[in-house]
N, C-alpha and C positions, 0 to 999 in steps of 0.2 A: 504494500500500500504506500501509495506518493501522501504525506502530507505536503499541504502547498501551504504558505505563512498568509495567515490572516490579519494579520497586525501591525502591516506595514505602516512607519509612523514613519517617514520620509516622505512630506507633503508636497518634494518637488517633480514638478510636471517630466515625465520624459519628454526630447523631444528626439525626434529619428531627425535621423543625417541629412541635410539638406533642408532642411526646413528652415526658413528666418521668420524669426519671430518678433524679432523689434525693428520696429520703423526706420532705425539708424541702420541697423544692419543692411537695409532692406537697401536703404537709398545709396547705402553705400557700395552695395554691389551692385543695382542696377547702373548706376553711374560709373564703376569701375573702368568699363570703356570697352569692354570685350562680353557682356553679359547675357545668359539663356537663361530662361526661368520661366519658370509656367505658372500662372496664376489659377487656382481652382475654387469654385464658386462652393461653400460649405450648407448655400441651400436645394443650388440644382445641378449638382455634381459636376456643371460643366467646366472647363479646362482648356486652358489654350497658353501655347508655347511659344515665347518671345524673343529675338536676338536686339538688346541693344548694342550696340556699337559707336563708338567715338570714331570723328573724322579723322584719321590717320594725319592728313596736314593740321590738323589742331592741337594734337600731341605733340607732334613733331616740333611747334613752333614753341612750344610750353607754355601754352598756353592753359587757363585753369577757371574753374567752375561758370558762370554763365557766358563764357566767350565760345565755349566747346562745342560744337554742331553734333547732337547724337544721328543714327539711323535703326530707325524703327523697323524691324519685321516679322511676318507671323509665318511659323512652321504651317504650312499649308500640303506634306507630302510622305509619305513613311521611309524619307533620310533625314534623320536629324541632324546629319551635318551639311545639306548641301538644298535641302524642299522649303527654304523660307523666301517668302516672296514680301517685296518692300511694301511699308505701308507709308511712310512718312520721316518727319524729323520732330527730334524731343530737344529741347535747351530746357537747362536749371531755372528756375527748381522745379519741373517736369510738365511744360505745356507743350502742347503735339500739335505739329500742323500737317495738312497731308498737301503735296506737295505735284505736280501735273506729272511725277514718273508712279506716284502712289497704285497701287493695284487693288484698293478697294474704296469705296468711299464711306462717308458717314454714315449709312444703314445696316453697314455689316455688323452682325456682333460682337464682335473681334476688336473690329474700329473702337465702338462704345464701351466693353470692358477695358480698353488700354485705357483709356480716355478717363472713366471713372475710377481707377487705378492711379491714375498719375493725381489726380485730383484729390485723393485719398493720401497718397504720397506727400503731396505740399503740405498738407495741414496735420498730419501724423495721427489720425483718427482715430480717438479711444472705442474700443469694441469692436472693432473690424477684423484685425490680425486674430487668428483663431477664433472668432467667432462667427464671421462670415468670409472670409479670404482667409486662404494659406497661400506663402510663394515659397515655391520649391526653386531651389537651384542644384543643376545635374551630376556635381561632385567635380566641376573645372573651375579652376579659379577666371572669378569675373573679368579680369584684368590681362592675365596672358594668357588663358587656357590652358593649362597646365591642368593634367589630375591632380586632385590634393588628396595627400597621405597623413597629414599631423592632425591631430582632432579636432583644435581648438580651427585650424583653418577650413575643415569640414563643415566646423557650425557656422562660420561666418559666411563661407564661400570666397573667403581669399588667401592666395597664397603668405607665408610670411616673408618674403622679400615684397611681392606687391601689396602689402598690406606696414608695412615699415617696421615689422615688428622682430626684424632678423638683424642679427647682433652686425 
């Protein structure tokens, strides 16, 4: 016979791997500059997968938070590395515009969750983050795509050299 322990007095939440669960965390991976992450809706199970990306000559010039041009796009295909089709551009602190090469417009679903996501993002909304949104990110760092192996960079979703935290 298994006894299993009924008495667990450890009132902290588990959370599984890839999950972010504070706003900081959040915006800070999505902003990272290389970022996938699927937001899933905790009342209609639905889900959708996102690449943001920073303008390559934006980095390049070091240039830093609202001068940074993102690009928006949604997995729309079964390759996760290669079936996202563009939807628009994101600047800090997370307004989207969609843009005359965009491949969907304002009616798509997809459009309207980023949309009400980003806008949830600027204002860092108490009661959202687990209780109606989860954002998973896929175990690469937001930043350089890198698989991440360290745990603490597991839970953020950044690596520790892209995240500053490496000696």
């Amino acid at each position: 016979m298994i006894e299993h322990d009924t008495m667990n007095t450890d009132a902290t939440p588990v959370v599984p791997p890839g999950q972010l669960v504070t706003w900081d965390a959040v915006k800070e991976f999505v902003f990272a500059g290389n970022a996938r992450f699927t937001l899933r809706s905790l009342r209609t199970g639905m889900r959708y997968t996102y690449l943001v990306r920073a303008r390559k000559e934006d980095l390049a010039a070091g240039k830093t938070g609202p001068a940074i041009t993102y690009f928006a796009s949604l997995l729309r295909g079964p390759d996760n590395e290669a079936d996202y089709k563009y939807m628009g551009v994101v600047r800090l602190p997370g307004y989207f515009w969609i843009t005359p090469a965009s491949k969907m417009g304002r009616d798509a679903p997809a459009y309207k969750v980023l949309v009400w996501f980003l806008d949830r993002l600027r204002e860092s909304r108490d009661g959202v983050l687990g209780a109606v949104l989860e954002v998973w990110h896929e175990g690469k760092c937001g930043r350089c795509g890198r698989t991440l192996t360290v745990p603490e960079s597991i839970a953020n979703g950044l690596g520790p050299v892209c995240d500053g935290r490496a000696a």
